[in-house]
C-alpha positions, 0 to 999 in steps of 0.5 A: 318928911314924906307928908310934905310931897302931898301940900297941893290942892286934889291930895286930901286922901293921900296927905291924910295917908302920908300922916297916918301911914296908911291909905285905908285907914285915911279912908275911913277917917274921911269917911267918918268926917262926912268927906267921903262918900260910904264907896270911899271914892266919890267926895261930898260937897263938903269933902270936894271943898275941903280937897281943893284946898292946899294943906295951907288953906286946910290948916287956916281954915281950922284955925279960923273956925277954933278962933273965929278969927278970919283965915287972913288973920293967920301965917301957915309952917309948913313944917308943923302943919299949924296955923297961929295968929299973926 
């Protein structure tokens, strides 16, 4: 699976677009989420945040904001790209 080349930290832009199949419309999407700046090169403060993250933080983080559940609470498959309870 191509997406799992991009699970480290500083690969935000080139996972989304490993997942989508394309980098500009993985630019826009980070645009739109406030992670990128309008120049689609320079992250925000939220976007920075979220780019030092690996996938599997990313996800836990996700899961953790849905559930209220703290991001410990939860194991990680690499292969689904989900976070569930442990």
């Amino acid at each position: 699976m191509l997406t799992q080349k991009f699970m480290g930290r500083g690969q935000l832009i080139d996972r989304l677009a490993a997942q989508i199949g394309d980098r500009d419309k993985a630019i826009e999407i980070l645009k739109k989420r406030g992670h990128l700046m309008a120049d689609g090169k320079t992250f925000t403060p939220e976007g920075m945040k979220r780019n030092m993250m690996t996938a599997e933080e990313r996800a836990k983080d996700r899961a953790a904001k849905k559930s209220g559940v703290p991001p410990s609470g939860f194991v990680y498959d690499p292969k689904t790209n989900i976070a569930r309870r442990r």
